[in-house]
N, C-alpha and C positions, 0 to 999 in steps of 0.2 A: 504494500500500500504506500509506503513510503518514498518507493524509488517510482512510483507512477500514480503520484496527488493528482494527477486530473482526470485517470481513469477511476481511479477512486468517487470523486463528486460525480459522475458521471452514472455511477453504478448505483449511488444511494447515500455515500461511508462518505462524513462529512467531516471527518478528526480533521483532515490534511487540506482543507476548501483554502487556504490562504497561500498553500505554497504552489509553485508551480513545474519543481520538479529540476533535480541537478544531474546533467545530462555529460559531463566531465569525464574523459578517459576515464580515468581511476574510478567513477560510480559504475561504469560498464564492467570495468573488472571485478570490482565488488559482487555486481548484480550475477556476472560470469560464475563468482563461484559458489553463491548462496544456489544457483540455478544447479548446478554440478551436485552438489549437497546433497538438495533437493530429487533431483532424480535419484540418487544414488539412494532415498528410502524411500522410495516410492518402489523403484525396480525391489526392494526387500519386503514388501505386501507380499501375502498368499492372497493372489487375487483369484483363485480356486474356490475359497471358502471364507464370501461375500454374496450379499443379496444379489442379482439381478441389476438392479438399477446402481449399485455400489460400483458394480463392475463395469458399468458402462462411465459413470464417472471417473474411476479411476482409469480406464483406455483414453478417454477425454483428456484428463489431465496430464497425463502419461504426453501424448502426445502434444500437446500445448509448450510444454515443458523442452520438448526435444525439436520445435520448432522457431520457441525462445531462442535457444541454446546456437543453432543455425543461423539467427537472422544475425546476433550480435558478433559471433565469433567467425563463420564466415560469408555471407551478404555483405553484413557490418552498411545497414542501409544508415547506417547515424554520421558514416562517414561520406555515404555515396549522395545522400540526396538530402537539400533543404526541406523538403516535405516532410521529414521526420519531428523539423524545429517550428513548422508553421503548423501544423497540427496542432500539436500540443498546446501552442500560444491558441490559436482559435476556439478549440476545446474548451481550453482553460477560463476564457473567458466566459463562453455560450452554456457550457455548463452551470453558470452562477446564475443567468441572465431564459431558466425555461419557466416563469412564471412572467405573466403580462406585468407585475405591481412585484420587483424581486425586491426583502424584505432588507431592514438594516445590517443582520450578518453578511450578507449575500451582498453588500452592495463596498461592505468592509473586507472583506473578504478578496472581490475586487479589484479593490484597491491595491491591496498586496500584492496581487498575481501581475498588476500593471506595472507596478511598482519594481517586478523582479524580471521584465521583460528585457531592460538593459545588460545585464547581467548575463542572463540567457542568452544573448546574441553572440553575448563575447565568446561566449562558453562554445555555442553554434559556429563562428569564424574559427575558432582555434581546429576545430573537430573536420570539417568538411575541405575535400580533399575534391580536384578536376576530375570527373567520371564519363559519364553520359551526358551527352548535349540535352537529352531530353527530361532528364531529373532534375539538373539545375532549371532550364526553364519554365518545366512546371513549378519550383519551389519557389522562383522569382514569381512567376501568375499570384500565387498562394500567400506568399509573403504581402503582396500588392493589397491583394483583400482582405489581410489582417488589420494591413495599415488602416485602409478604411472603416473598416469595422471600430478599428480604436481609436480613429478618428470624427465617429458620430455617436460614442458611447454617451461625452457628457449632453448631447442634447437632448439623445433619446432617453436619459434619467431624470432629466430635468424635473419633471413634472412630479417624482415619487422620490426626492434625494432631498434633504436638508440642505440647506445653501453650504455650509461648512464642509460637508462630507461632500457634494457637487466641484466645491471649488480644490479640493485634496485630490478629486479623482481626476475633474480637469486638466490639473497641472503633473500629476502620475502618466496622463493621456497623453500629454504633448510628448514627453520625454521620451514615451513607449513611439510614438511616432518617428520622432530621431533617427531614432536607434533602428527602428526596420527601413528609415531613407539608408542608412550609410551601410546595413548590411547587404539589400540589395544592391547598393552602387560595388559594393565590397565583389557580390558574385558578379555583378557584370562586368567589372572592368578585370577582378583577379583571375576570377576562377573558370568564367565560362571561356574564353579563349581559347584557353587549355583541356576543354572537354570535349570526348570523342565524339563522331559525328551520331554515333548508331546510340540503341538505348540494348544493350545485348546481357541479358541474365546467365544465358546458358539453359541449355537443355537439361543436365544435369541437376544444377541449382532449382530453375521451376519445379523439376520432378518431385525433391525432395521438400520445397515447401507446400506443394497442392498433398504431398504424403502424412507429412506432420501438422499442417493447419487444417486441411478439408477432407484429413483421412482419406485419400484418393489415391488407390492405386494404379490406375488405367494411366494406361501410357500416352504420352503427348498427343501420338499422331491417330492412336484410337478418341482421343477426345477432339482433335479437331476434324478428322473424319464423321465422328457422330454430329457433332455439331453442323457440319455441312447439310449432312441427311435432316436437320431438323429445319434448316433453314430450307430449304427446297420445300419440304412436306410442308412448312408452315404460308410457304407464299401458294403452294395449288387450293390450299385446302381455303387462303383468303380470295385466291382467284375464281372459284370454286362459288362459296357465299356471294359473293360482288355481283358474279352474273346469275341468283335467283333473286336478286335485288330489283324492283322493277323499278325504273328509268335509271339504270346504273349499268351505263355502257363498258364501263371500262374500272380496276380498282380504284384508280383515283379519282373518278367521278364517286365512286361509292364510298371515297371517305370525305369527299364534299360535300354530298350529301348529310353524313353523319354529325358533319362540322356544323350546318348549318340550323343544329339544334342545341342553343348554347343562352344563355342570360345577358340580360346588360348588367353592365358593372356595378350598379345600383344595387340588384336584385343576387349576386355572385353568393355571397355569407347566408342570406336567408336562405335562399332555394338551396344551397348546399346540408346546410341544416335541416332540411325538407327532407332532402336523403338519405342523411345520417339516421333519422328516425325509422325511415323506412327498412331501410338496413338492419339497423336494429333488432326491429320488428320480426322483419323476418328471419333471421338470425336467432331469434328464441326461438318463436313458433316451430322449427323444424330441429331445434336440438344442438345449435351447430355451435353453440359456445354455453361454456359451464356459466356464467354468469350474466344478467343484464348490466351496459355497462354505464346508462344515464347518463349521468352531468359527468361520468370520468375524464371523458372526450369533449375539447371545448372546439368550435372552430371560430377560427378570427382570422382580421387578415396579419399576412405574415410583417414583421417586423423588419425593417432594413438591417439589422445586424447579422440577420440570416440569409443575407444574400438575392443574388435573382436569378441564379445561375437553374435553379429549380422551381415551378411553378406550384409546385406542392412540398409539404415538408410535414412529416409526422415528429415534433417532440417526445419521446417517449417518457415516461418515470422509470426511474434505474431499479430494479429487479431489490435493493436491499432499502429502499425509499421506506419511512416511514411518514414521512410530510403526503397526507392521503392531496396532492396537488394532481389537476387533471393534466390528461392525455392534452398537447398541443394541435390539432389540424388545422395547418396555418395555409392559406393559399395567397397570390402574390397577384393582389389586385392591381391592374394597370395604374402610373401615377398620373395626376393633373399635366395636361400640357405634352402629352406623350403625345408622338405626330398619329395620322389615325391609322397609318396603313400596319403601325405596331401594334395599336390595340388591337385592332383586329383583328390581327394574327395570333394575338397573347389571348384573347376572348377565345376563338378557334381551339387553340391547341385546351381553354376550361372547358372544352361543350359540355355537354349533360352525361354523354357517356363517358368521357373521360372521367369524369367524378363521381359517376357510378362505380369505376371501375376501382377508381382511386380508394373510396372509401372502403368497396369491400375488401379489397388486398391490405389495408391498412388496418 
């Protein structure tokens, strides 16, 4: 819990909500050999003579533990890619911030994570090393939207932050800003130069993290074999439907069609809510969940801290949560002054069915 305070808030386990996590050679060697340790009584279980569901935990863990062990000692993605350090800062952040009204710990709390974001970067420049062209530039993209994120924190608190504790996070804010201008400028000017053109894992290396993380042992080229097979069967089978579609000459006429049943902007939250109940609804009546889930599930629209890179966003509650706070379904209502041929597009891609689709996978 201690070497990963922002998976921690994330999961429920609130001890560590103010740090954000010391990501230093030497804490990876640390982490290296508590993990060694660790597997080493784990592999000393009789996992023969264990419940059923014991034994599937312990395969879980077992394997978690041994693809830990791979990502740090040889991946070593903490080395390879800024993505490892903008994570964590966005996390760290968004985790404090999955209630619409986040309370005074949560907002102090914060503050300290802002607070230790300079620090962090330093820690992040010393660590990252020229790799692939295409890890540093996504880490640059990633870093970019943290900035912004931490650069509309104080206003979006404005409204639910005491002036005192607004103008502490304010000026935590700027600094955190700084410090991811000059780290970015840091990988563009040092380090991407110097990185390879390709983004290359290895064959090997994928094998054995889709082994230890997704328990998967099919082999590469039978999984992207299969995958082809499903993308053919999945385009006859939409080719297929499109033409018993009547006035639906062609697929893409039949998902213009589909588009063309969608809300104004106005009406987007409420008739989504419309949904959800129906959902619901039906969702008891046939047995298909242990629980009615009510007010669990709040829907609003999405908040700018959350990005727009996604039209829909489920906030979850972290599995050890005791704060009974609801489920987030946030949707990313087009803003004021948007030109129309965007809304229109961004309304398209909410129709009706997408939000059908959306709530019940959700």
């Amino acid at each position: 819990v201690r070497f990963y305070p922002v998976e921690a808030t994330k999961k429920g386990h609130h001890e560590f909500d103010s740090e954000l996590g010391s990501y230093s050679r030497e804490d990876f060697e640390r982490r290296l050999a508590w993990l060694h340790n660790f597997r080493q009584r784990l592999l000393g279980v009789d996992a023969t003579n264990v419940s059923p569901s014991a034994y599937v935990e312990w395969l879980l863990l077992t394997s978690a533990v041994k693809g830990e062990v791979y990502d740090l000692a040889e991946v070593r993605s903490w080395k390879r890619s800024p993505l490892c350090y903008s994570r964590a800062i966005r996390d760290g952040l968004l985790s404090l911030l999955s209630s619409e009204s986040p309370s005074s710990t949560e907002t102090r709390a914060l503050s300290s994570r802002l607070n230790q974001i300079p620090s962090f970067l330093e820690i992040a420049r010393l660590n990252i090393e020229a790799s692939d062209r295409l890890s540093i530039e996504e880490g640059i993209l990633e870093l970019d939207r943290c900035r912004e994120i931490v650069e509309h924190l104080p206003a979006e608190l404005e409204d639910s932050t005491p002036p005192r504790e607004l103008a502490e996070i304010g000026q935590r804010s700027r600094e955190a800003v700084r410090a991811l201008r000059d780290f970015v400028a840091h990988l563009e000017v040092e380090v991407l130069p110097g990185a390879t053109a390709t983004h290359v894992l290895g064959a090997e290396a994928l094998g054995r993290l889709l082994r230890y993380q997704e328990m998967e042992d099919t082999s590469l080229e039978e999984i992207r074999l299969g995958a082809e097979r499903t993308v053919v069967a999945t385009q006859v089978e939409m080719k297929d439907l499109a033409a018993r579609m009547e006035a639906s000459p062609s697929l893409a006429g039949a998902f213009a069609m589909m588009a063309k049943d969608r809300f104004s902007e106005a009406d987007l939250l409420s008739r989504t809510q419309e949904f959800y109940k129906g959902v619901e609804a039906f969702a008891g009546e046939h047995h298909l969940t242990s629980r009615a889930f009510g007010d669990a599930i709040q829907i609003i629209e999405k908040p700018f801290r959350f990005g727009d890179r996604e039209l829909i966003v489920l906030e979850s509650v972290g599995p050890l949560e005791n704060d009974p706070r609801p489920f987030l379904f946030m949707l990313t209502v087009p803003r004021p002054g948007s030109p129309p041929s965007r809304t229109e597009t961004h309304m398209r891609d909410l129709s009706a069915r997408a939000l059908k689709l959306a709530l019940i996978r959700e």
